[in-house]
N, C-alpha and C positions, 0 to 999 in steps of 0.2 A: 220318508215315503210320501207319493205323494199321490193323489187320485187320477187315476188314467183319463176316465172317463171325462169328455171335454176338455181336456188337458190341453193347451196351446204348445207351441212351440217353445215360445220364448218362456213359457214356466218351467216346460222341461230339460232347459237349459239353465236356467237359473237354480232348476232339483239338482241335475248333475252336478254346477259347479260351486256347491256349495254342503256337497256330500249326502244330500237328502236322497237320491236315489241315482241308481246306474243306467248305462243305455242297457247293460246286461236285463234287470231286473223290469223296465220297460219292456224289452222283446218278450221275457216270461209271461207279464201280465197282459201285453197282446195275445200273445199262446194262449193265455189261460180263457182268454173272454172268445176268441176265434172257438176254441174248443168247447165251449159253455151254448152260445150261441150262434156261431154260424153253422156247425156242424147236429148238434142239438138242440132242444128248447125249441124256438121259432123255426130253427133252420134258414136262415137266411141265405146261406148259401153262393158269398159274396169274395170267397178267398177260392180261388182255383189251384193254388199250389205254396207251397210255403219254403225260403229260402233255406235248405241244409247248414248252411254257414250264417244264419243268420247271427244266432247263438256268440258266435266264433270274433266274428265280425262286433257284434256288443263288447263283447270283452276286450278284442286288441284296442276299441276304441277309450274304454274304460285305461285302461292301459295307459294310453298316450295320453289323457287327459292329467293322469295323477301324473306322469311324468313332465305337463306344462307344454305339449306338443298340442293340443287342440287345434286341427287342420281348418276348420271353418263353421258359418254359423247351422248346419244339419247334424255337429258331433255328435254320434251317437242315435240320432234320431231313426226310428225307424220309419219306412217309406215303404208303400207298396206297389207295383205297377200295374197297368193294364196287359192283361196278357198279349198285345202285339206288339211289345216293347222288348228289342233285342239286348237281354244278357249273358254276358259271356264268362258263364259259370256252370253251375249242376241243376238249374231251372229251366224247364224249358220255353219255347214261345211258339205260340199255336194260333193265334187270334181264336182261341174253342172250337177249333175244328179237331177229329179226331185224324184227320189225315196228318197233321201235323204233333197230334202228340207225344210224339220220339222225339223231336226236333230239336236240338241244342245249338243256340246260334253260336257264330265262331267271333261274333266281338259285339265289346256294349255297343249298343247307341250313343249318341250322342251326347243327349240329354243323361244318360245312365252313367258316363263319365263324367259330364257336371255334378252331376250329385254326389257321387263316390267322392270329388275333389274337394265337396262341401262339409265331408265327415257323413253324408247318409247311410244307415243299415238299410239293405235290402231286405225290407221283410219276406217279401215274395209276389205272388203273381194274382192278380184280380181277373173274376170270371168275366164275361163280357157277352155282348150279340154278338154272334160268331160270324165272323168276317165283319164286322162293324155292321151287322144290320142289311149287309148286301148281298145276301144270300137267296134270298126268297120274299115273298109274299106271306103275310097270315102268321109270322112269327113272331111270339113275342119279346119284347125287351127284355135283353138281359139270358135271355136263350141259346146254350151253347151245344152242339153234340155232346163234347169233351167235359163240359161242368156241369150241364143241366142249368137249371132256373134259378138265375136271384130273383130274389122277395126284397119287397119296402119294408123296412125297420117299422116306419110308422104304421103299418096294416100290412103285414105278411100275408099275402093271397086275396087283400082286399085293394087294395091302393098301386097303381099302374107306378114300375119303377124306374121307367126312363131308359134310355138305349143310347148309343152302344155301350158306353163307358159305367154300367150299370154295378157293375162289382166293385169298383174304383168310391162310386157315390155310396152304395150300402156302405162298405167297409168304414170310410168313413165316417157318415151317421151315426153309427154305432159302437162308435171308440174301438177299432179293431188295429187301427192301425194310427201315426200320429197324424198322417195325409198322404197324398195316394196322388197317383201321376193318370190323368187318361186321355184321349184322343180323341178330335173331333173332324169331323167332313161337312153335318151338318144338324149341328141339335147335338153330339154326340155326348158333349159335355157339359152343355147348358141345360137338356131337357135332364138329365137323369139326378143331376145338382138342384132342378126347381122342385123335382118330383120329391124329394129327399129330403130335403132342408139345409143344405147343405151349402156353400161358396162353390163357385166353379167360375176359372175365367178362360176362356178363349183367346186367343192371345192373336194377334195380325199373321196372317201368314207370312213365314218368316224368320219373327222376333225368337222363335225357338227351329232347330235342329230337327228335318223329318227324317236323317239317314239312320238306319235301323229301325226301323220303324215298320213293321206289315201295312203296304198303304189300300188306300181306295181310289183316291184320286187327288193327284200332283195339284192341282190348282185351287182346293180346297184344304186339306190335311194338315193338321197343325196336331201338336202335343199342349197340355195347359193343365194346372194345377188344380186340385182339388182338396179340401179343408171345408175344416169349419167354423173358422174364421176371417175377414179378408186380411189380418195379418199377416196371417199364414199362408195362405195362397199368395201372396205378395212375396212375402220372402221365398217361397219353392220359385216361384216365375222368375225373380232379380237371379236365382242358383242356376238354374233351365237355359237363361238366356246367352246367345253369343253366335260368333261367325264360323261357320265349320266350313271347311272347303272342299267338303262331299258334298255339300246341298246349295248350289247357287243362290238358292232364292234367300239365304240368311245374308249374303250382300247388301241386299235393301235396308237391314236393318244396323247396317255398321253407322254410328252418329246417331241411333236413332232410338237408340235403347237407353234403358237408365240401370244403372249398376250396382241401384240399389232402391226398388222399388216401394220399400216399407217409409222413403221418406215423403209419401204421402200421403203415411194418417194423418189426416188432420181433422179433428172431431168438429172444427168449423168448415167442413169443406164445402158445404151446400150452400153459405152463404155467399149470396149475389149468382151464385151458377144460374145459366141459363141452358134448361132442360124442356127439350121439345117432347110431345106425346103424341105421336102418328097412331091417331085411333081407328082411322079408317083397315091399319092393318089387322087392328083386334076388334072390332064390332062387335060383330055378331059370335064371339069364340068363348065367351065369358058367362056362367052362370049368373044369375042376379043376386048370390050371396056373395059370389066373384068380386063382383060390380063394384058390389059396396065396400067391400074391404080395398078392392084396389082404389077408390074415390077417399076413403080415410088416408090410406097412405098417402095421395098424392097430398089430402090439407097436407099432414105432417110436416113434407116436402116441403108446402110454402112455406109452413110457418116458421123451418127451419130456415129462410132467407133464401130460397131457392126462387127465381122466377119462372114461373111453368107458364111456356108457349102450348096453348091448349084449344085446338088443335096446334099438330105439327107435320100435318100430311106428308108422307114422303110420294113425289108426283108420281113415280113409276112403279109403284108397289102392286099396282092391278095388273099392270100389262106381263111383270115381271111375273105374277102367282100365275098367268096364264098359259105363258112360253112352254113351260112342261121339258125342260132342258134336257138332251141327249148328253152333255156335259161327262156326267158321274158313268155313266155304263160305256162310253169310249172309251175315260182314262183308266177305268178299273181294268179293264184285259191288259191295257199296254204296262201300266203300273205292277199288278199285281206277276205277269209273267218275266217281271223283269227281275221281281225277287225270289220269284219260285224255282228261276233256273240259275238261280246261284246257290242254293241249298247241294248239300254234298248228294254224291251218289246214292248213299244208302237210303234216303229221303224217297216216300214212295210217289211223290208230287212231283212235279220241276216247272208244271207250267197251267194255268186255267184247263184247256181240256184232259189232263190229266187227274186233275182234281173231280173232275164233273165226272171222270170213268171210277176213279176212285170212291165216292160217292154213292154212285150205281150199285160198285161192288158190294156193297159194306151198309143199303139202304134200311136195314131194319137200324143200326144205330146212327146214321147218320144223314137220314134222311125223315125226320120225323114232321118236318113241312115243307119239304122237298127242296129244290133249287132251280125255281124258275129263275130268277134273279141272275144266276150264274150263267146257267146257259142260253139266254136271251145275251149277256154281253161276250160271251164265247162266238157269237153271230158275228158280231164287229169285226174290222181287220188287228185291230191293235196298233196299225201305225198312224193315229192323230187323223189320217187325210180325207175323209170324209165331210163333201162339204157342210152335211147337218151338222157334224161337231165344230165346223170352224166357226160358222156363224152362231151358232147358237152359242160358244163359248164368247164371242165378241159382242154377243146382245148382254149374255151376264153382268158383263165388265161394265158394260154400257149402262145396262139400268139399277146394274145394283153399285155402281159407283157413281159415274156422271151425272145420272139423270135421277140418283137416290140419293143415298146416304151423303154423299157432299154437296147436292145442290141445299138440300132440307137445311142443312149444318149450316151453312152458309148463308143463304135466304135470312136465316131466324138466328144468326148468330151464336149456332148453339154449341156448347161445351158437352152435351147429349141426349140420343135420345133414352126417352124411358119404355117398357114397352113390360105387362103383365105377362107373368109369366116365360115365356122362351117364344112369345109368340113373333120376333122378330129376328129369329134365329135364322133363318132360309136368306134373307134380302144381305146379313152380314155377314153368313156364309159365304155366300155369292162374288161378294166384292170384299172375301178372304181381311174386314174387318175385326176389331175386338170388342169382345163382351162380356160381360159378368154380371154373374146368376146370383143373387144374393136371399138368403132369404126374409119372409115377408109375412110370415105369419101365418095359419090355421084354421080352417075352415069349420063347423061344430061339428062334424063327424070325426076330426083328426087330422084330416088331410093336408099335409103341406103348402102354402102357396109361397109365389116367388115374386121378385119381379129383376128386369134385368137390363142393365146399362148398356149403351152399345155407342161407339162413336166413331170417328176416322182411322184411318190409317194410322200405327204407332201411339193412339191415343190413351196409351195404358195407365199413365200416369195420372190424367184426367179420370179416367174410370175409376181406379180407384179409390181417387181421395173421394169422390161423391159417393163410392159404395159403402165404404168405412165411414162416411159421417152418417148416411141411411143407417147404416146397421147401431151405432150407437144412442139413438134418439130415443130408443127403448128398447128391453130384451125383447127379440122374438124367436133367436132358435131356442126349444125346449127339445130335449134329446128324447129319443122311444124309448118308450116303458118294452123293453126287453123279456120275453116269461121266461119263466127258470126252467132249470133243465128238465126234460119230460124223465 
């Protein structure tokens, strides 16, 4: 037997195959800790639904192991998802909206088949900001009709827990699950991972599969791993990644992927890197307990043999904060009516202004801070042609690629930037970059800090190795102290 609680991947594979414990007996004691504390005790309130075959799926795997069939390196493991992630089983997928809570998609995702072919148990479904945060105004993170509120592990009702992929980061924090799959547009997976303590990487748009997926917007939207450790997050993204030929834009990424991501621990990986610090985009955004702790991290950095370009201004980063991009509320109406009117008949939704009646109808549960957000992009036409969205999406491209993240790169010859916290999450969003959220240590109240790597295009393999050698230079996740059951 072996202890759940911070349990890696790679130890829980090493339990199974050497008879120390089951993926069977894994799922139980997921159960047992979901049931202890997300449902009671703290309430966290970070599991939205839970696989019926989970159970099922443990055992066949247990199965095939003792018969010498082990399908790949997730055997047995369990894995949770974010609830806009389509499975096509007896779970449903709602992104928290209760319009959608009947909703049983009619095939995986994409991503949901890579895993299935890696040996992953589907634990079940993580609560989430419902509709990714695109719903309205005034809503908090992690806020769903359909689940209600996740809480932060580390200060339940006190400690802000990141959006949208909010159930995805609890669950994990809190050993509920081995790691958990969630969705980003913008901060989706990085803020709720720095907020948490937790690993989260953002991956190039792309490098993973958005079909099946409840999207928000096509030029943003990626899927990407979440753990808690960059091991593990490594190896779900090497499982996650590949070319599906439902979603064009995984083209880009043929030659450009690596197939097996975990061959970038390297616990010397900081030395000689050259890692820029665009401080201009965090100034003024940092407490001065912040400060300090992120100016100790950065010695560490040096001392690890890291060279820090300090400053590493990225030159477009003001003009870009200023723009106020029409981008995300154009592609959400075209995006999201493309998938709501392929839902079967029975489905009381098929398209945005459906949803907004529906809504209406049903507003004491489902409208508890309304949907301005929604029906403000219901205004839109839905087909792209709008010259504000043209341009404004070719100013994005422009400053948050040409005139950002790769001239900086370049300029200063950098392998990456660093940046406290998630606070450079918007500009890599933008120019559909990658990043990862590592954690970074604790402030005296408790509070989680992060800090997070971000670099070009495909640059996953570089992220990496520089976040796994950060993350070894000294312990800093410490898990939450949990209260027992009330």
């Amino acid at each position: 037997m072996i202890r759940i609680e911070e349990a890696t991947i790679t130890g829980m594979q090493q339990a199974m195959e050497c008879g120390k414990t089951s993926s069977f007996e894994l799922v139980q004691r997921y159960m047992e800790r979901i049931a202890l504390h997300d449902r009671q005790g703290p309430r966290i309130n970070s599991v939205l639904e839970l696989n019926p075959d989970a159970l099922h799926q443990a055992e066949a795997a247990d199965a095939a192991r003792l018969r010498g069939a082990a399908i790949g390196p997730l055997h047995g493991v369990p894995v949770l998802l974010k609830d806009n992630i389509d499975t096509a089983d007896r779970m449903h997928t709602s992104a928290g909206s209760i319009a959608l809570a009947n909703h049983y998609a009619q095939h995986d995702a994409f991503l949901v088949t890579r895993l299935r072919e890696a040996g992953a148990v589907i634990l079940g479904k993580a609560n989430m900001t419902e509709w990714a945060n695109f719903m309205t105004e005034g809503m908090p993170g992690g806020y769903s009709s359909r689940g209600g509120q996740v809480l932060n592990p580390y200060g339940p009702g006190r400690f802000y827990a990141g959006g949208s992929s909010t159930g995805s980061a609890a669950a994990v924090a809190a050993s509920f699950t081995a790691a958990a799959v969630g969705t980003e547009t913008s901060g989706s997976i990085l803020c709720p991972a720095v907020y948490q303590s937790i690993v989260g990487i953002k991956p190039t748009v792309g490098l993973i599969s958005r079909s099946g997926i409840i999207p928000l917007a096509h030029s943003q939207d990626t899927a990407g791993p979440m753990a808690r450790t960059v091991a593990d997050a490594a190896l779900l993204l090497g499982v996650m990644r590949g070319h599906d030929p439902r979603d064009p834009v995984t083209g880009c990424s043929i030659g450009m992927e690596q197939p097996n991501y975990t061959a970038q621990l390297d616990r010397a990986g900081l030395q000689g890197a050259r890692i820029g610090v665009p401080r201009r985009v965090f100034h003024d955004s940092l407490t001065e307990e912040e400060r300090i702790l992120f100016e100790e991290l950065l010695r560490e950095i040096a001392d690890a043999g890291a060279v820090l370009i300090d400053p590493a201004d990225i030159p477009s980063a003001g003009e870009l904060s200023q723009l106020h991009s029409s981008v995300l509320i154009h592609e959400f109406k075209a995006d999201l009516n493309a998938y709501l009117s392929k839902l079967p008949p029975d489905q009381p939704v098929h398209s945005l202004k459906e949803l907004i009646a529906f809504n209406e109808a049903h507003a004491d549960k489902a409208l508890a801070y309304g949907q301005k957000i929604l029906v403000y992009a219901e205004s839109k036409s839905g087909t792209l042609t709008e010259p504000q969205y043209i341009m404004d999406r070719l100013k994005d491209i422009r400053l948050s690629r040409t005139e950002g993240i790769d001239r900086v790169m370049k300029e200063h010859r950098l392998d990456a930037l660093l940046f406290p916290h998630d606070s450079g999450e918007e500009i890599a969003a933008k120019a559909g970059y990658p990043s990862i959220a590592v954690p970074g240590g604790y402030l005296r109240d408790g509070k989680p800090f992060g800090v997070m790597f971000t670099g070009g295009a495909f640059s996953e393999p570089a992220l990496i190795r520089l976040a796994y050698a950060f993350e070894q230079l000294s312990p800093r996740r410490v898990p939450p102290e949990l209260a027992a059951t009330e």
